[in-house]
C-alpha positions in Angstrom: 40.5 57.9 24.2 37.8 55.3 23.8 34.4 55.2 25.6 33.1 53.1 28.0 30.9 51.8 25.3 33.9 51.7 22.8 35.7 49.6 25.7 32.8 47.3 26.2 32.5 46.3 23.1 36.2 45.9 22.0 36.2 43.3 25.6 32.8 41.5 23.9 35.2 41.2 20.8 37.5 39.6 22.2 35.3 37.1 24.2 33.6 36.3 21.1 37.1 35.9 19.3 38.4 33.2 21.8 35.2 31.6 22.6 35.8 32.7 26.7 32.2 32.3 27.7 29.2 30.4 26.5 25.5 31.1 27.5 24.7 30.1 30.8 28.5 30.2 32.6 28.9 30.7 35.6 32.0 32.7 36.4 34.8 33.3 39.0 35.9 36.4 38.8 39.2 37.4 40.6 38.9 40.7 42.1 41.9 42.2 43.8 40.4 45.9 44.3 42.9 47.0 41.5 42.2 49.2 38.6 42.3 45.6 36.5 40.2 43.6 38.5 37.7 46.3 39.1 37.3 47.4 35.5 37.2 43.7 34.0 34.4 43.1 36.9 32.6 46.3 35.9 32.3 45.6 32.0 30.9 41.7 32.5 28.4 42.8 34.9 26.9 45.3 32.3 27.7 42.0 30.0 26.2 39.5 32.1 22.7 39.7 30.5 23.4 39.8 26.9 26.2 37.2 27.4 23.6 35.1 30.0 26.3 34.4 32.9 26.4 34.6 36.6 29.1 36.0 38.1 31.0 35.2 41.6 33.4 37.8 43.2 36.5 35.9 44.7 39.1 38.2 46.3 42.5 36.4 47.9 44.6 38.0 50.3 48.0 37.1 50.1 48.7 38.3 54.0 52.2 40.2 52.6 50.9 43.5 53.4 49.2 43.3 57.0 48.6 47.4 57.0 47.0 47.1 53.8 44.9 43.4 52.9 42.9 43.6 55.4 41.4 46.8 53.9 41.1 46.0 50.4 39.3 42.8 51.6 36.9 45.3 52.8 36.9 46.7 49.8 36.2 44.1 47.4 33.4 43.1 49.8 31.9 46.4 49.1 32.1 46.1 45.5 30.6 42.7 45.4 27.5 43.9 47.7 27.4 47.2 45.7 26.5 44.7 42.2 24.4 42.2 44.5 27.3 39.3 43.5 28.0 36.3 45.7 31.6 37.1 47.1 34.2 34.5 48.4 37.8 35.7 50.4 40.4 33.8 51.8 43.7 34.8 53.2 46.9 33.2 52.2 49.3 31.3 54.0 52.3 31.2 51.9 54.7 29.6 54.1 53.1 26.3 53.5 53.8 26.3 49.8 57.1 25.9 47.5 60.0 26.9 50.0 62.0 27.0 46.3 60.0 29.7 44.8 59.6 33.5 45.1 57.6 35.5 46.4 55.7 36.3 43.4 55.8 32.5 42.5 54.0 31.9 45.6 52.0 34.6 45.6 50.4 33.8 42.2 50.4 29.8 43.3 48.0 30.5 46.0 45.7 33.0 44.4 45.5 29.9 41.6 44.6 27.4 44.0 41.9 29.6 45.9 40.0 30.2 42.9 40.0 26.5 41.1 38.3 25.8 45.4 36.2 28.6 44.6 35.0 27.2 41.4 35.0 23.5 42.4 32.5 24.8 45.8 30.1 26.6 43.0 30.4 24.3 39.8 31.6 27.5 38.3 32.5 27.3 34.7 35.0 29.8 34.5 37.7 31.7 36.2 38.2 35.5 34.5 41.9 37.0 35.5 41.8 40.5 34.6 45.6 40.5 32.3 45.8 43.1 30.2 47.9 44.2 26.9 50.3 46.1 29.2 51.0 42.9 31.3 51.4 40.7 28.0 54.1 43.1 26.7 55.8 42.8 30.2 55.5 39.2 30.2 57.2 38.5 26.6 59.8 40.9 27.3 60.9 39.4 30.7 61.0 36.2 28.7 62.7 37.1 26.0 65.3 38.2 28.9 65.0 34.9 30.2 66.0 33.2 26.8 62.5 31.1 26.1 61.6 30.1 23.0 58.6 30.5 20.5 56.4 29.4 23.6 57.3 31.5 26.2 57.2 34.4 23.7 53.0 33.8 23.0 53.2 35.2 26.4 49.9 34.8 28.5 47.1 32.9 26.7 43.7 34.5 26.5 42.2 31.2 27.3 43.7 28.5 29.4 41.8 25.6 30.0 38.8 26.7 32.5 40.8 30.5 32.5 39.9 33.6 30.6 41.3 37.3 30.4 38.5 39.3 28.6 40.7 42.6 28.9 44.2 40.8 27.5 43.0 43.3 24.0 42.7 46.1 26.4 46.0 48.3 27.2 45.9 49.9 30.8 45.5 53.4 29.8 41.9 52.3 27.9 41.3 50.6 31.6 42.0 53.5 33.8 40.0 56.0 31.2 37.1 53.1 31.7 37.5 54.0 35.3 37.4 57.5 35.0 34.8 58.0 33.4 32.6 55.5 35.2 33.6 57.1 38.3 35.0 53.6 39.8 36.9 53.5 42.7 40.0 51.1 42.9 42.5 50.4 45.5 46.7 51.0 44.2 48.9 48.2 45.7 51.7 50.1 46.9 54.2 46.7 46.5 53.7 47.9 42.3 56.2 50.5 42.3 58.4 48.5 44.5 61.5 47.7 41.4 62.9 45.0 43.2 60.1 43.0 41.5 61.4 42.2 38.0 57.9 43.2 36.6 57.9 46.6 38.4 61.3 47.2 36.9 60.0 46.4 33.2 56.8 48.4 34.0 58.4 51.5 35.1 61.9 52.0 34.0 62.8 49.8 30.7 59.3 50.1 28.5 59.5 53.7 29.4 62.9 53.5 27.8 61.7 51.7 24.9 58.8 53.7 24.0 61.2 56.5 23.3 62.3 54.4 19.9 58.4 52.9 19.7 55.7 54.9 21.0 53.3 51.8 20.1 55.7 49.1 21.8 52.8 47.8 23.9 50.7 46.8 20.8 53.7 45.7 18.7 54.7 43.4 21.4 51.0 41.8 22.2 50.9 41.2 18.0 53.9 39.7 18.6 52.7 37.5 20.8 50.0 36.3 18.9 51.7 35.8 15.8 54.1 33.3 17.9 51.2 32.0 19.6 49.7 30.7 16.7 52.3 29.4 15.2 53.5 27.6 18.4 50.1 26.1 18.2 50.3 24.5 14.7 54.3 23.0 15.4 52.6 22.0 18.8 50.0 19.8 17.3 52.9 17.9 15.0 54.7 17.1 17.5 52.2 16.1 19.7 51.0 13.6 17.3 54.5 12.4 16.2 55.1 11.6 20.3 51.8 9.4 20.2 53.1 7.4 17.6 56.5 6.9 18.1 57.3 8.1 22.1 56.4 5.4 25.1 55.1 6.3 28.1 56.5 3.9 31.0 54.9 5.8 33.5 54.2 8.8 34.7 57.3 9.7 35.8 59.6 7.9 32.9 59.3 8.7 28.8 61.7 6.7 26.0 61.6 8.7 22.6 64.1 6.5 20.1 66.7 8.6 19.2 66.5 7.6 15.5 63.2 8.9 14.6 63.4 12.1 16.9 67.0 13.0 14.6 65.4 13.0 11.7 62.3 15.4 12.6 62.8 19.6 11.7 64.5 21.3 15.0 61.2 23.2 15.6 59.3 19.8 15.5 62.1 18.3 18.0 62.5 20.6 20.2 58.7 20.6 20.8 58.3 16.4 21.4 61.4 17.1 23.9 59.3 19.9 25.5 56.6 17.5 25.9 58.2 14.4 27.3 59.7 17.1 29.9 56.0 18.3 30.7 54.3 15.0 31.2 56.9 14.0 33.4 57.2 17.4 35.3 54.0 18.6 35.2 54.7 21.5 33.0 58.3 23.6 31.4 58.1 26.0 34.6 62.5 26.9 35.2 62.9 24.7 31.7 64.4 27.2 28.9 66.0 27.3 25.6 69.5 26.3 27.1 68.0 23.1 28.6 66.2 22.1 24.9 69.3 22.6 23.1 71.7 20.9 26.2 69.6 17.8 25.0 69.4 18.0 21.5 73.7 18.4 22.1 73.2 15.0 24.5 71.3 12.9 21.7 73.9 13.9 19.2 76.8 12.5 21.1 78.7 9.5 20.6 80.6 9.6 23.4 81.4 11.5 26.6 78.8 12.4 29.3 75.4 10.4 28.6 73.3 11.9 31.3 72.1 15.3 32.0 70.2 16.7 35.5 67.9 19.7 34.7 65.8 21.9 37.3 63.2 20.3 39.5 65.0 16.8 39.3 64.7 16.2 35.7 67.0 13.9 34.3 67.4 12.6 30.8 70.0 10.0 29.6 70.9 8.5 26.6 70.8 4.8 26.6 70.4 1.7 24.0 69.6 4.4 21.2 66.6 6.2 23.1 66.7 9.3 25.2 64.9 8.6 28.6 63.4 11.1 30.5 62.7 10.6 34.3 61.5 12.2 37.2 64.3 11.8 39.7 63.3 10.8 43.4 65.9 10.3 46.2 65.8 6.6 47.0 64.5 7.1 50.4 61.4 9.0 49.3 60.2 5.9 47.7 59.4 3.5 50.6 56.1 1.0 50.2 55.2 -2.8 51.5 52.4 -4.4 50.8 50.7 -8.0 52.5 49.5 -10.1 50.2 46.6 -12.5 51.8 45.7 -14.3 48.9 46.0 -15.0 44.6 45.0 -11.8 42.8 46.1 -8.5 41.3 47.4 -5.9 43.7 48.1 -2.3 42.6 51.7 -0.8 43.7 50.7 2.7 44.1 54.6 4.2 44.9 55.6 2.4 42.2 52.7 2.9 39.8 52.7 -1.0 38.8 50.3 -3.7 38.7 52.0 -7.4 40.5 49.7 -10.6 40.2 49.6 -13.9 41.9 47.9 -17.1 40.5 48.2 -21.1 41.5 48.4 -23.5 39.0 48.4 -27.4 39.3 51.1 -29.3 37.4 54.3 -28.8 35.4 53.7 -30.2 32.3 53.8 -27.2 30.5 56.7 -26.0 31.8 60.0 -27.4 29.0 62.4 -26.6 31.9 60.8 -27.2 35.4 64.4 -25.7 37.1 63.9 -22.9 34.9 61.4 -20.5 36.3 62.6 -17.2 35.8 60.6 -16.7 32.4 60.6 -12.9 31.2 58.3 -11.0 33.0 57.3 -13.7 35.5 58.6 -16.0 38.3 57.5 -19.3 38.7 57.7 -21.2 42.3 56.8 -24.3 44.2 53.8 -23.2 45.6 54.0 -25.9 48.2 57.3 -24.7 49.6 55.1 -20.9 50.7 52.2 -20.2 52.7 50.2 -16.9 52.3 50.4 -14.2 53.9 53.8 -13.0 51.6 54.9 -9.5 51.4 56.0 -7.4 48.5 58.4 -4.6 49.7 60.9 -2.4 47.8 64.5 -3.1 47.9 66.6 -2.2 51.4 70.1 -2.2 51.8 72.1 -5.5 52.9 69.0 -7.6 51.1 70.1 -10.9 50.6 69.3 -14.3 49.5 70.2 -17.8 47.4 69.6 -17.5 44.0 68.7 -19.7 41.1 71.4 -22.2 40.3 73.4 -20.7 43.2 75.0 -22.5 47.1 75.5 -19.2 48.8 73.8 -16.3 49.1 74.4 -13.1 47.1 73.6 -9.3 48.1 70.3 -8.0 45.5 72.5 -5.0 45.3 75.1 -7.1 43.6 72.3 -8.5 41.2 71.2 -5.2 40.0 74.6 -4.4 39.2 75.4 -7.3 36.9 71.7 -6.5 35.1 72.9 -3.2 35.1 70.0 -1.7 37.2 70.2 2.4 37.5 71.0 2.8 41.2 67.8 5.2 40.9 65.5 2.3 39.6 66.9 0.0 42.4 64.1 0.7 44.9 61.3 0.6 42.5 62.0 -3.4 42.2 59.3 -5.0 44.1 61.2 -7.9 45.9 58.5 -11.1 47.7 58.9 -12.4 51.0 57.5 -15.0 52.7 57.8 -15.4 56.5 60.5 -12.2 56.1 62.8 -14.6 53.6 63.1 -13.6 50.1 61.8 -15.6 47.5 62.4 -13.9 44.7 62.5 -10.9 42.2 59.6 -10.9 40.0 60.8 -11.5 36.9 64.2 -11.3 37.3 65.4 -13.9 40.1 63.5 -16.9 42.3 65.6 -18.4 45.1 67.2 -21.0 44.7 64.9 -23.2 47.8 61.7 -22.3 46.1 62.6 -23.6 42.6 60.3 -26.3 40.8 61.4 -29.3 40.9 60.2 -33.3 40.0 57.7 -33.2 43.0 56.3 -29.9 42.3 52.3 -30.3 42.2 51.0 -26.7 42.2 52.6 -23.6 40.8 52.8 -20.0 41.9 53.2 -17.8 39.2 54.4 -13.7 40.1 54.2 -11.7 37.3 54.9 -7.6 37.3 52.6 -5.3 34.3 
């Protein structure tokens, strides 16, 4: 078995190999009181001087085990004291986050969010998890179990934007010899041989299994790992740069890729700009798997038959005019905004993520049509015929008024079905009112009383960007 020193300098390998800390960093390291945490804090505190960091202890407590967090908080506290650290706690209250999640989800969740506070209260420059080979083997295989694909099977990532995992080269019997032989203290958390956790189950029962047929399965399945990792990285940056040129970005919530440059890319390469249209709408790929990637790929092959698909976490992508369209679906009554407009200007539609300006003009001469003032991406009115304040609402059912060219009135709900308006994009149409009558639809209808006409002397134009 290695030596402390041995251990030490494998970690200050790896740091150096992934370029985890630079001179003068200041660092958040998680400490649970596990054999992990406490070895990982242990090696960068006899680092700290040669790699020229400061170091904060941050301990969470999740509040699942009342007999027990209360004393490992104590514990950490100790530990911090004991190496003269700054030291940082909170407890968890897990009920307020994701009611769609488990408990590990959550779990994790909220020891992520209390350390990015912790940093963001210090400036720190880093946040150090204390991962290790033996949790990168469990995390590819309960992957590979859960079908992912070339990404999911790099496993964790020693460095993750402001994250790094200086022991992810280190196996756990290296970490508890470290211990030993330091004569370090840690606390066991007794919910780890609980095997109704998925991970437990892995740990305990199946790699035990396994390492009957490979006694170095940990190893071969961290070099696997990497070998994916880096070549995820190289078929990531294609596609990246192929969706910059060729994808649009509506919002943040809606991507258009055209379907005939996406069908002519290499499957890796597509699968990858899919990937990433589903991440910069969601957030991230969290539930999205192999089956969902290749359900798509299936979808922008058809010619005929179902044109839409729903994936996890309201994700839906449709196939429309030759482009796939990804979207982040909202219930129409989640999206609710109305807006007074005092005067001319530009005024931001936060809800709807869209910009809607008003300007006056004087005369019509101009204008070839003066009764036709529904020009492509604007409206134009008698400005005479309003008076300021107006409002600019989102749609609401039994919405009504004359249109252009029109005697009677006609529902708005009838108008976005003629345009052929998703009902999902129907109440992210801003709609303007003056004195609580509508006057038109930016850009798509004006009413018929507020049209220009022979007398018209100054112009309001509406125009949606």
């Amino acid at each position: 078995m290695k030596s402390v020193y041995e251990i030490r300098k494998k970690v200050l390998r790896t740091i150096h190999k992934y370029n985890m800390i630079e001179s003068g960093d200041l660092i958040v390291v998680g400490v649970s009181g596990g054999p992990d945490s406490v070895c990982m804090l242990d090696i960068l505190d006899g680092l700290k001087r040669q790699l020229a960091v400061e170091l904060i202890v941050a301990h969470f407590e999740h509040g699942l085990r009342k007999d027990e967090d209360a004393g490992e908080t104590e514990f950490v506290r100790d530990i911090a004291d004991r190496y003269k650290l700054r030291f940082e706690t909170e407890k968890g209250e897990l009920e307020t986050l994701r009611a769609d999640s488990s408990i590990e989800e959550k779990a994790r969740d909220a020891r992520y969010r209390f350390l990015e506070r912790v940093k963001e209260r210090y400036s720190a420059d880093k946040i150090a998890l204390a991962h290790n080979m033996n949790d990168q083997a469990e995390t590819v295989i309960i992957r590979l179990l859960r079908g992912s694909g070339t990404k999911g099977l790099s496993g964790i990532p020693p460095v993750r934007g402001d994250i790094i995992r200086p022991l992810i080269e280190i196996k756990r019997e290296e970490i508890l010899s470290y211990l030993s032989e330091r004569d370090l203290d840690y606390v066991i958390d007794s919910s780890n041989t609980d095997t109704r956790f998925l991970r437990n189950s892995i740990r305990l029962e199946l790699i035990p299994q396994l390492e009957r047929y490979q006694k170095r399965l940990i190893e071969r399945l961290s070099k696997l790992s990497d070998i994916l990792r880096e070549d995820n990285a190289y078929l990531q940056e294609l596609s990246e740069k192929w969706f910059q040129k060729n994808a649009i970005q509506k919002s943040s919530e809606a991507v258009e890729i055209p379907i005939s440059k996406l069908s002519v890319l290499a499957i890796p390469v597509k699968k990858r700009v899919i990937q990433h249209a589903i991440s910069l709408i969601h957030g991230g790929l969290r539930r999205i798997n192999t089956v969902h990637i290749e359900s798509i790929l299936d979808l922008m092959n058809k010619d005929t038959g179902a044109l839409e698909l729903t994936l996890p976490k309201g994700i839906s992508i449709k196939r429309r005019y030759g482009e796939l369209i990804f979207t982040r679906a909202k219930h129409e009554e989640d999206i609710s905004f109305s807006y007074r407009i005092d005067r001319p200007g530009v005024y931001h539609l936060r809800e709807i993520d869209k910009h809607i300006s008003f300007s006056i003009t004087q005369g019509i001469t101009e204008i070839k049509d003066m009764f036709q003032s529904e020009i492509t991406g604007r409206s134009l009115i008698d400005a005479d015929l309003i008076r300021f304040p107006l409002e600019v609402r989102n749609f609401r059912p039994g919405d009504r008024f004359i249109p252009l060219g029109m005697k009677g009135h006609k529902k708005i709900k009838d108008i976005f079905i003629d345009l052929k308006i998703p009902r999902e994009e129907r109440k992210r149409v801003p709609i303007v009112l003056c004195e609580k009558e509508i006057i038109c639809i930016p850009g798509i209808r004006v009413g018929d009383k507020y049209k220009l006409n022979e007398k018209t002397k100054n112009i309001l134009e509406i125009s949606i960007c």
